[in-house]
Backbone as XML, in Angstrom:
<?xml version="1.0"?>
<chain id="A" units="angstrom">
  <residue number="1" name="UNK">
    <atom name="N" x="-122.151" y="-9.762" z="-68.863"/>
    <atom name="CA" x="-121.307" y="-8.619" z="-69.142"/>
    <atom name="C" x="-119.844" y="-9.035" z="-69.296"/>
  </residue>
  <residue number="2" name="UNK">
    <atom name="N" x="-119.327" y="-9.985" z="-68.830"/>
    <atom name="CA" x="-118.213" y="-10.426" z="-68.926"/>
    <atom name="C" x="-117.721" y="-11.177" z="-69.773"/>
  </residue>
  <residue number="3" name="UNK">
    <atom name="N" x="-118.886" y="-11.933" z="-70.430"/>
    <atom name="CA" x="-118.443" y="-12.125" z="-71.633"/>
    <atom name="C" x="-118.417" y="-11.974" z="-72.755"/>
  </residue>
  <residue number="4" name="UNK">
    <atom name="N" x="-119.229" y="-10.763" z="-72.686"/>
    <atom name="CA" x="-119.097" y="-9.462" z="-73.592"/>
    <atom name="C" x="-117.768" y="-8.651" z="-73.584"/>
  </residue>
  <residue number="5" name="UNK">
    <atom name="N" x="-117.357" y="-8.016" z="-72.667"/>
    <atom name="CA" x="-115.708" y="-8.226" z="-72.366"/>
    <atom name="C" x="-115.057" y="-9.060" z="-73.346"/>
  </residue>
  <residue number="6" name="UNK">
    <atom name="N" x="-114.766" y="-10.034" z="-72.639"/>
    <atom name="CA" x="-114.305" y="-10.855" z="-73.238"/>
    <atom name="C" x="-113.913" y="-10.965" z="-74.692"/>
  </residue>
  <residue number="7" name="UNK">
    <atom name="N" x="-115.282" y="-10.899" z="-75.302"/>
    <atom name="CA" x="-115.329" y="-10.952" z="-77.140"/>
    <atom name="C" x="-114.843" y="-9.877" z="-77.276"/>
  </residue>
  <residue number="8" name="UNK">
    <atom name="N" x="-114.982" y="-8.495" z="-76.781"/>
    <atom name="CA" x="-114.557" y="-7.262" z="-77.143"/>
    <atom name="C" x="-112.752" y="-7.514" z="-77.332"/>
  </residue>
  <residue number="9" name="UNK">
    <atom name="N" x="-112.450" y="-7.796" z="-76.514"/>
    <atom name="CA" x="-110.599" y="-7.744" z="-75.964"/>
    <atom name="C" x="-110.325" y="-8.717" z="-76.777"/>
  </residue>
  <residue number="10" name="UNK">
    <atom name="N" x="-111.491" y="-10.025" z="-77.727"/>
    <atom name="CA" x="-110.486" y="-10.936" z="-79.013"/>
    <atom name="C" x="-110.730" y="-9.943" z="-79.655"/>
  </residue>
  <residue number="11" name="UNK">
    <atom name="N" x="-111.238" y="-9.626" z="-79.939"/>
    <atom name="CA" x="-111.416" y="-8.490" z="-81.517"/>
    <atom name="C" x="-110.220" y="-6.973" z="-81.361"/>
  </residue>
  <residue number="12" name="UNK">
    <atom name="N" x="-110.146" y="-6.484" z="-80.159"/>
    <atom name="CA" x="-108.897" y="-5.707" z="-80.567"/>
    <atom name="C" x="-108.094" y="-6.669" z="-80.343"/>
  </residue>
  <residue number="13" name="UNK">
    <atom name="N" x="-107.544" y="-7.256" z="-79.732"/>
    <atom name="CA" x="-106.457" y="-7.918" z="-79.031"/>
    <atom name="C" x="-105.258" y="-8.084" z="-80.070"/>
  </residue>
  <residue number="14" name="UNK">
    <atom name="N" x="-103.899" y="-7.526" z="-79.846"/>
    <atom name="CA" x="-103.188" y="-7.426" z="-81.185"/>
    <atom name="C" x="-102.444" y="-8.617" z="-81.701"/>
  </residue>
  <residue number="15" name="UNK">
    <atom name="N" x="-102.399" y="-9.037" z="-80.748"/>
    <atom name="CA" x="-101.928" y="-11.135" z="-80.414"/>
    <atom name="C" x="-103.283" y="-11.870" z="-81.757"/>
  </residue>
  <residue number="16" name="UNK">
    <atom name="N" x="-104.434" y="-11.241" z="-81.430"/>
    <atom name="CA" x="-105.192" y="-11.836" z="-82.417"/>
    <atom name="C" x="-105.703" y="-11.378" z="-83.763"/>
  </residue>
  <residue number="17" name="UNK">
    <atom name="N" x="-104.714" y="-10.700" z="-83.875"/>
    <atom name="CA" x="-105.549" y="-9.560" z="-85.010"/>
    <atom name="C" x="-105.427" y="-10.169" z="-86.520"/>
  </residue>
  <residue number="18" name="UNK">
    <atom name="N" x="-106.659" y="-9.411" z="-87.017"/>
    <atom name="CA" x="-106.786" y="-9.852" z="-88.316"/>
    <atom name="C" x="-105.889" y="-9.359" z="-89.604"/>
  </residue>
  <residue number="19" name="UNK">
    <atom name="N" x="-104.909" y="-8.296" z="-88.939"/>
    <atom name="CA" x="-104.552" y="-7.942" z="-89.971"/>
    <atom name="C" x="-103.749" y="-8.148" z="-91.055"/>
  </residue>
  <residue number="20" name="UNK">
    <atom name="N" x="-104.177" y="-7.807" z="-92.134"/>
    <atom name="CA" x="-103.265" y="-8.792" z="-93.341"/>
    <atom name="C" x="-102.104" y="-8.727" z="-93.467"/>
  </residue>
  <residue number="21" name="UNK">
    <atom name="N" x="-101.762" y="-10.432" z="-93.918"/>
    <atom name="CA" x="-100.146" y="-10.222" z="-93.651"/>
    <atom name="C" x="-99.578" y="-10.568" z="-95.321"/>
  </residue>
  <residue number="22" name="UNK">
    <atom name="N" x="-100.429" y="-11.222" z="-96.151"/>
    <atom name="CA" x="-99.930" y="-11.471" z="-97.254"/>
    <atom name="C" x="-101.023" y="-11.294" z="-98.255"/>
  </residue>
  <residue number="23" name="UNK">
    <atom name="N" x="-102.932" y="-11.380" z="-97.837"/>
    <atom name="CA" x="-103.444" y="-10.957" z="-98.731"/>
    <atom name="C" x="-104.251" y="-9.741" z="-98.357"/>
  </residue>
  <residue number="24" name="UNK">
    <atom name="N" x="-103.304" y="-8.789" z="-99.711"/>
    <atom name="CA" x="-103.439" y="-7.132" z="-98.985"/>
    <atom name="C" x="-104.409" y="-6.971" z="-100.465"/>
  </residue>
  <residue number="25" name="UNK">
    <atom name="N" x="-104.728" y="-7.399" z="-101.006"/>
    <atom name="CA" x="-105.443" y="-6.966" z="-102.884"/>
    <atom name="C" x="-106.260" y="-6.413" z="-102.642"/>
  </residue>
  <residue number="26" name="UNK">
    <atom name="N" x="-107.445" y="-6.330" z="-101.862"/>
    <atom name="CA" x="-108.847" y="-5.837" z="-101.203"/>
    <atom name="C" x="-108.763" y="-4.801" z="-100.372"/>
  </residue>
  <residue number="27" name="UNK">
    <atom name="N" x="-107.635" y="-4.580" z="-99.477"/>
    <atom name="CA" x="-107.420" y="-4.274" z="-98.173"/>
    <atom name="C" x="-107.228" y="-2.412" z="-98.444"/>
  </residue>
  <residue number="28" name="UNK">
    <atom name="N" x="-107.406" y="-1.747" z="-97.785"/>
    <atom name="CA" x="-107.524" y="-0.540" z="-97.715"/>
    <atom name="C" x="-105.993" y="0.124" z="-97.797"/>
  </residue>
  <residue number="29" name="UNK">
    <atom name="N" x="-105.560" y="1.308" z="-97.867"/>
    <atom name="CA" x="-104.184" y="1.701" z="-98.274"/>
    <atom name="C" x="-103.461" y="1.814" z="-96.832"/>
  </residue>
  <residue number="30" name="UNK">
    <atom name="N" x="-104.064" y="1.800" z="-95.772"/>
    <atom name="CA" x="-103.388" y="1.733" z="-94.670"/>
    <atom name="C" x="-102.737" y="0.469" z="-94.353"/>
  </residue>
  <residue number="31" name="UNK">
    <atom name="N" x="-103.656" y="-0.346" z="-94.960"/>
    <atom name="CA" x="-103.433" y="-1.959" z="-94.434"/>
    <atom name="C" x="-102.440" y="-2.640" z="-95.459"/>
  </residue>
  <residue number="32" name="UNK">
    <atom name="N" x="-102.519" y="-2.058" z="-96.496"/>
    <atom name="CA" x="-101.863" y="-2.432" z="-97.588"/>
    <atom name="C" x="-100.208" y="-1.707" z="-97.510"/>
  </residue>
  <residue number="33" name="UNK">
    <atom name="N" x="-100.107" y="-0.633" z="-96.813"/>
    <atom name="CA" x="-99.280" y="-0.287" z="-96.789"/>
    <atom name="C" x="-98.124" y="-0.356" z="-95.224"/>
  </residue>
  <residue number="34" name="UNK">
    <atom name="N" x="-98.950" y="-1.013" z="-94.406"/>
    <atom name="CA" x="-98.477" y="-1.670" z="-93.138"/>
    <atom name="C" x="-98.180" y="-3.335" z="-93.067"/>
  </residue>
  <residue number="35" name="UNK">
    <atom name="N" x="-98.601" y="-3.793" z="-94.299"/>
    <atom name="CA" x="-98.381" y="-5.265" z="-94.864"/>
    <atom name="C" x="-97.090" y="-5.419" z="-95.034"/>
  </residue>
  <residue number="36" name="UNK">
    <atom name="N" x="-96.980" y="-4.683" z="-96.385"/>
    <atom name="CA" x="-95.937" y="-4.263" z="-97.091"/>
    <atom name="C" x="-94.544" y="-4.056" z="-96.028"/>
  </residue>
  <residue number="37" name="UNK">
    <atom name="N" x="-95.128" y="-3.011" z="-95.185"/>
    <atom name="CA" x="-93.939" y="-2.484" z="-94.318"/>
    <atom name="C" x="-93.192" y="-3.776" z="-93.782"/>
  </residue>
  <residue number="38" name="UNK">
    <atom name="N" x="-93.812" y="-4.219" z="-93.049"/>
    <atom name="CA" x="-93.954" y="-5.129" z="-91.854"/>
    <atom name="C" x="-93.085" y="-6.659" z="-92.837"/>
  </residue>
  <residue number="39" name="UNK">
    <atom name="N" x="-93.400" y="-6.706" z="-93.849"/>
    <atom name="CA" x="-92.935" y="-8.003" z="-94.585"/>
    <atom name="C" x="-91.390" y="-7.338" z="-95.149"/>
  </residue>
  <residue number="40" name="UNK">
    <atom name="N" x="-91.085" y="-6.056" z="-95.591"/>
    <atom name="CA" x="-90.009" y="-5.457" z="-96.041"/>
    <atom name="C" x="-89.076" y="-5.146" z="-94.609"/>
  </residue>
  <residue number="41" name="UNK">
    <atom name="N" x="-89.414" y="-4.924" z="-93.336"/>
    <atom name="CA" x="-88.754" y="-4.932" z="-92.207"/>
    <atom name="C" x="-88.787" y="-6.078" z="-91.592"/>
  </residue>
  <residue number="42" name="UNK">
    <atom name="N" x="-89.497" y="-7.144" z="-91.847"/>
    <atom name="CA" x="-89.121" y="-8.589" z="-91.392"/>
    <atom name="C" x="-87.762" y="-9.207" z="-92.113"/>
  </residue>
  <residue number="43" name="UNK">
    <atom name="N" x="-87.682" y="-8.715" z="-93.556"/>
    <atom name="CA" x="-86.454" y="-8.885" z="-94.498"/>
    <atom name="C" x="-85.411" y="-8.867" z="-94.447"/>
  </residue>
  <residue number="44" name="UNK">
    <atom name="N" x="-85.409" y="-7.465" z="-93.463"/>
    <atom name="CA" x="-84.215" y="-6.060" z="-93.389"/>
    <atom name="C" x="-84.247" y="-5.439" z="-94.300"/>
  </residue>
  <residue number="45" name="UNK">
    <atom name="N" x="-85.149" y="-5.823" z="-95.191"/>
    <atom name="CA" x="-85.028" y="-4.804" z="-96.889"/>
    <atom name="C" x="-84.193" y="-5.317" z="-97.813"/>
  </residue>
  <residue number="46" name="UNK">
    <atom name="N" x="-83.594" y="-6.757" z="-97.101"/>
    <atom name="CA" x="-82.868" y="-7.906" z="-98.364"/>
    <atom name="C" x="-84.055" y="-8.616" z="-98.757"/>
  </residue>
  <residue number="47" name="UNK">
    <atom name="N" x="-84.693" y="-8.036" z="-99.815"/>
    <atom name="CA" x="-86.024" y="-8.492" z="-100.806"/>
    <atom name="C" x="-85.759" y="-8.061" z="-101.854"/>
  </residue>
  <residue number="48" name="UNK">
    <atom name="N" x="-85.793" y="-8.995" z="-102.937"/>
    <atom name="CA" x="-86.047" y="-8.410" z="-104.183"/>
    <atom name="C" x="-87.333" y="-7.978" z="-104.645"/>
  </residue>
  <residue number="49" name="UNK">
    <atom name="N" x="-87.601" y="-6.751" z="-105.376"/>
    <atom name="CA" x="-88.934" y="-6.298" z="-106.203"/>
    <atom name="C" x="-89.640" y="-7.847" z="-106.377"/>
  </residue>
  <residue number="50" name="UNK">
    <atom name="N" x="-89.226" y="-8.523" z="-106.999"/>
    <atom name="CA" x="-89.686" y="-9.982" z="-107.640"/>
    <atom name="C" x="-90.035" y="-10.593" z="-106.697"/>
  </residue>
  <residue number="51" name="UNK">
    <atom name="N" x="-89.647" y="-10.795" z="-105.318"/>
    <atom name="CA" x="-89.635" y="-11.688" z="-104.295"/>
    <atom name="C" x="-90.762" y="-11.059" z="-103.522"/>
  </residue>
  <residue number="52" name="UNK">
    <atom name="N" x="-90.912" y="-10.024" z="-103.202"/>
    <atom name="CA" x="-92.158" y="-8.711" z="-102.392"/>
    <atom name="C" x="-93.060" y="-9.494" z="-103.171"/>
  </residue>
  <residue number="53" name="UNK">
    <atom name="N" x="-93.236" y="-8.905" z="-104.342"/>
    <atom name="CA" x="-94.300" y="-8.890" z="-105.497"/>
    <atom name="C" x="-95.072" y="-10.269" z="-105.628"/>
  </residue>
  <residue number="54" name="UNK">
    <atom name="N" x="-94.117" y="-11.463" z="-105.753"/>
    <atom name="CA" x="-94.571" y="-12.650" z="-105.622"/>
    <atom name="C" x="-95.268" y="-12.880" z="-104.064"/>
  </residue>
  <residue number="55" name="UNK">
    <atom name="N" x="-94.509" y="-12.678" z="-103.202"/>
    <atom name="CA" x="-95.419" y="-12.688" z="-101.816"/>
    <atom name="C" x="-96.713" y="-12.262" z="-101.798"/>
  </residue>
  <residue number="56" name="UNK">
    <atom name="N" x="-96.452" y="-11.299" z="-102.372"/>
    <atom name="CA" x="-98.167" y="-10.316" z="-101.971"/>
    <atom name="C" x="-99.025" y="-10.525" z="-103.100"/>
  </residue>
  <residue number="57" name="UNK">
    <atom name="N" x="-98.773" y="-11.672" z="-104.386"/>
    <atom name="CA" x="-99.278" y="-12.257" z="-105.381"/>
    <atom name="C" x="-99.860" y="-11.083" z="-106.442"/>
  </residue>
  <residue number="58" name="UNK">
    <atom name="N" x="-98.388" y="-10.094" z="-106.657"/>
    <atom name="CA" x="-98.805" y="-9.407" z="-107.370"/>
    <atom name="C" x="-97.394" y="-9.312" z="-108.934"/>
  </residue>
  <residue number="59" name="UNK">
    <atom name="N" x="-98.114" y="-8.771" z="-109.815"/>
    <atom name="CA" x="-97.050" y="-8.707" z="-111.009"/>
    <atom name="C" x="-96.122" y="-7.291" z="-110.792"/>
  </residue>
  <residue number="60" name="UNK">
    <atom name="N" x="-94.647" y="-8.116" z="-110.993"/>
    <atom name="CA" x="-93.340" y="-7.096" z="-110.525"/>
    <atom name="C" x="-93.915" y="-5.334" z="-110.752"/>
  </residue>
  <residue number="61" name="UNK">
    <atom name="N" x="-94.426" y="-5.466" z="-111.981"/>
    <atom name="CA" x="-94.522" y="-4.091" z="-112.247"/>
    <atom name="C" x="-95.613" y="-3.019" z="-111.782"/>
  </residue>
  <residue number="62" name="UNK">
    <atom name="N" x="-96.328" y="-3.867" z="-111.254"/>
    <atom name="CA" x="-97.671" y="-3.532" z="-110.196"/>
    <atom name="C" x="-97.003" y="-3.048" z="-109.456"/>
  </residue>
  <residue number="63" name="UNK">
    <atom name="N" x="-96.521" y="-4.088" z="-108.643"/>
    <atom name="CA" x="-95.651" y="-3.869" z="-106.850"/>
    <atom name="C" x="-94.993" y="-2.410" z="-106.849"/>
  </residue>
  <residue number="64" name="UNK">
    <atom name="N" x="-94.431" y="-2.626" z="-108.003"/>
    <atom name="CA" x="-93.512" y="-1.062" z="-107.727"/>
    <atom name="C" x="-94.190" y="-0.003" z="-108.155"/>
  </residue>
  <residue number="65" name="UNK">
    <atom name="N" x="-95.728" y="0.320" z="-108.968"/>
    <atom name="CA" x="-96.386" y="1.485" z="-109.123"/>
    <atom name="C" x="-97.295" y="1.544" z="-107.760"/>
  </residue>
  <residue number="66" name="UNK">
    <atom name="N" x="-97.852" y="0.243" z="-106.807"/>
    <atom name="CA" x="-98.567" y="0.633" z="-105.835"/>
    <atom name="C" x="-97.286" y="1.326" z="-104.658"/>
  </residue>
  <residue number="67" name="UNK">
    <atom name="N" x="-95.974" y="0.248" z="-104.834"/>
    <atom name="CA" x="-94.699" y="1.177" z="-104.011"/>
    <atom name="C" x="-94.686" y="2.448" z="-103.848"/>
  </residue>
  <residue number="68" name="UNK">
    <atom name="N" x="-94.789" y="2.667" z="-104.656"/>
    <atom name="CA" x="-94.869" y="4.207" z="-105.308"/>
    <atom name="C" x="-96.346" y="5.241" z="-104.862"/>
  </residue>
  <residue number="69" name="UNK">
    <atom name="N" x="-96.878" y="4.636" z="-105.343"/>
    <atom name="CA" x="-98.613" y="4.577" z="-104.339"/>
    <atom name="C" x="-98.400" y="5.350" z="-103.609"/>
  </residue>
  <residue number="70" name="UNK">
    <atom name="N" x="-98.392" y="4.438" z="-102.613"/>
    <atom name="CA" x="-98.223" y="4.223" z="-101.016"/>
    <atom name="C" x="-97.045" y="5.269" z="-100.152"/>
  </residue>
  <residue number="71" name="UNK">
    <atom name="N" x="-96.056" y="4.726" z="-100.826"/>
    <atom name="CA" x="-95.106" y="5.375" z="-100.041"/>
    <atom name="C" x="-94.372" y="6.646" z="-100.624"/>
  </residue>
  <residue number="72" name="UNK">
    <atom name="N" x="-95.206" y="7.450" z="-101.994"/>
    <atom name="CA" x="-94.358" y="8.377" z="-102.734"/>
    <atom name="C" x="-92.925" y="8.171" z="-102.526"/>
  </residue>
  <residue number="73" name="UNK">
    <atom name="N" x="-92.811" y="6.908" z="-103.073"/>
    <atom name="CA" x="-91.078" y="6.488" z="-102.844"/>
    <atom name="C" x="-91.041" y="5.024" z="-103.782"/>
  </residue>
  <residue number="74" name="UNK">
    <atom name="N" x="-90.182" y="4.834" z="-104.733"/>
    <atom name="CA" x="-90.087" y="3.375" z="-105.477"/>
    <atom name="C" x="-89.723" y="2.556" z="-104.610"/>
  </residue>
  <residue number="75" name="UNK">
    <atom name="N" x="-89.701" y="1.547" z="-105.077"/>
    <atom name="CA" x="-89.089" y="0.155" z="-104.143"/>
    <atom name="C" x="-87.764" y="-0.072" z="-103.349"/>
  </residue>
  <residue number="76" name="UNK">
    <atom name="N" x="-86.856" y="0.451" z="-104.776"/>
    <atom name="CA" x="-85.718" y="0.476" z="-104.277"/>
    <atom name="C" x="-85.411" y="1.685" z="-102.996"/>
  </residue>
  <residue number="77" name="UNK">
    <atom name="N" x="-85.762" y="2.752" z="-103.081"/>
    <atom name="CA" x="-85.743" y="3.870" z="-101.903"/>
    <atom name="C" x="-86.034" y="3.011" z="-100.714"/>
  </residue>
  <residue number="78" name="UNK">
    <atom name="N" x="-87.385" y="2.664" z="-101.012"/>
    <atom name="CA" x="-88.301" y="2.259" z="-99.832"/>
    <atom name="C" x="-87.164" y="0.866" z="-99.160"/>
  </residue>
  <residue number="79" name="UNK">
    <atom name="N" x="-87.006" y="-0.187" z="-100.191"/>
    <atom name="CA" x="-85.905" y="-0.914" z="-99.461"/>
    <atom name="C" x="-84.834" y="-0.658" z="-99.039"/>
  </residue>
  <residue number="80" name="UNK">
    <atom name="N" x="-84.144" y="0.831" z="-99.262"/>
    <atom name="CA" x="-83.114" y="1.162" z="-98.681"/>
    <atom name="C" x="-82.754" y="1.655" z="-97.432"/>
  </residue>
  <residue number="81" name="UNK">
    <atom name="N" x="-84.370" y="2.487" z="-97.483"/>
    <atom name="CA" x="-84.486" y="3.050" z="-96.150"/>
    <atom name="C" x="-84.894" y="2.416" z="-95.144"/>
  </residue>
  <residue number="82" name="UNK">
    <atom name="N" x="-85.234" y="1.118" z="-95.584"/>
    <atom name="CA" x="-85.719" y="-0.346" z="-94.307"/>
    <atom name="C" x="-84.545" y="-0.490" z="-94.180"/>
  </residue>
  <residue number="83" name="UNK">
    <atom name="N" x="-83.555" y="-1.024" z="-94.958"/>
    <atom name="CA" x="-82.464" y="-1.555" z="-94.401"/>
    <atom name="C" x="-81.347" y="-0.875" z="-94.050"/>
  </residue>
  <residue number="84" name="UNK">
    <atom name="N" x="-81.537" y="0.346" z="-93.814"/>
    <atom name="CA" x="-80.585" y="1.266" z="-92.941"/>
    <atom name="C" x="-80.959" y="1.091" z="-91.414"/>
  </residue>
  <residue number="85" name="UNK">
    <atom name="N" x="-79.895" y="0.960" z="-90.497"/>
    <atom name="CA" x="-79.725" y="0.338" z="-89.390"/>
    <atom name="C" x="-80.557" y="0.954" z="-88.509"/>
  </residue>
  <residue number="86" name="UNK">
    <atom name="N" x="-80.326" y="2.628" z="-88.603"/>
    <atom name="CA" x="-81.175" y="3.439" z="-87.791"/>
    <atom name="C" x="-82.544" y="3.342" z="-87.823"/>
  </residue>
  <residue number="87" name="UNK">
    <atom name="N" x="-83.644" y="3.337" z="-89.068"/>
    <atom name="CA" x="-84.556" y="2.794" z="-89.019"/>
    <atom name="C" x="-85.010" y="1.631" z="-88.351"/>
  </residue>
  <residue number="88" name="UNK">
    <atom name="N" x="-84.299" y="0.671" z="-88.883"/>
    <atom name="CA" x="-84.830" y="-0.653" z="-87.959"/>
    <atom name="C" x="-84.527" y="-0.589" z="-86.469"/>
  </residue>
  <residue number="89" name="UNK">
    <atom name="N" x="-83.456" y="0.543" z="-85.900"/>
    <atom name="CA" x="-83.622" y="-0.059" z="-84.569"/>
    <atom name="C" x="-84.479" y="0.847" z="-83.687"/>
  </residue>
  <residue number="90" name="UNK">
    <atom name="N" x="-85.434" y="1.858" z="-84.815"/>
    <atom name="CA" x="-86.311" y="2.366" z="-84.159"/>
    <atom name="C" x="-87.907" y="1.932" z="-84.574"/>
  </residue>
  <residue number="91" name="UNK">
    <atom name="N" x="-88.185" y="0.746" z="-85.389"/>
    <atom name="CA" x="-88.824" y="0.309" z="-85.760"/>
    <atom name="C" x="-89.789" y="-0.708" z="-84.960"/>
  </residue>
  <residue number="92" name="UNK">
    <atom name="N" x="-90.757" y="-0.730" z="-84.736"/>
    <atom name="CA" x="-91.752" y="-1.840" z="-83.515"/>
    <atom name="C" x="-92.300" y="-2.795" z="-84.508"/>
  </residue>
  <residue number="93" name="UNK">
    <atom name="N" x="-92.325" y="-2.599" z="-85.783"/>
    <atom name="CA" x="-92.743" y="-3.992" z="-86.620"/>
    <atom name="C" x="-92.559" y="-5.436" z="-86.412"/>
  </residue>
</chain>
C-alpha cells in the first residue's frame, strides 16, 4: 500500500509534473494556454511575437491567431498585460 502511495504522489506531484513547457501542438487548450502563460510571464512579456512563436515551434502568424484563440486577446494585449507590474506581482507562475 505504500508504494502505491508513493507512485500516486509522483504522478500529481507538481515538482514532477508533466506539464508542457514548450511542446504544446497536441496538448489540450488548457495546457496550451498555461504554456504559453507561464513562458510569456517567465519573460515579463519582453518577447517578441517571433521569439514566443519560434519557442513553441510555431509560424508567427499561427501564434497570434491561436493568441487570439485562447486568450480572446492578440499578442500584443496579452504581452502587455503580462508585463504590467500589478499582474506579475500577483502572478504564481
Amino acid at each position: 500500500m505504500t508504494e502505491l502511495l508513493h507512485q500516486h504522489r509522483q504522478k500529481i506531484s507538481k515538482s514532477r509534473s508533466n506539464f508542457p513547457r514548450k511542446n504544446v501542438r497536441h496538448a489540450n487548450r488548457d495546457a496550451q494556454s498555461g504554456a504559453i502563460m507561464t513562458y510569456l510571464t517567465q519573460k515579463s512579456g519582453q518577447v517578441s511575437l517571433k521569439e514566443a512563436a519560434e519557442y513553441f515551434g510555431y509560424q508567427a502568424n499561427y501564434f497570434s491567431r491561436l493568441c487570439r484563440k485562447l486568450f480572446a486577446a492578440d499578442f500584443v494585449h496579452l504581452r502587455r498585460t503580462i508585463s504590467g507590474s500589478t499582474w506579475l506581482k500577483t502572478s504564481y507562475f
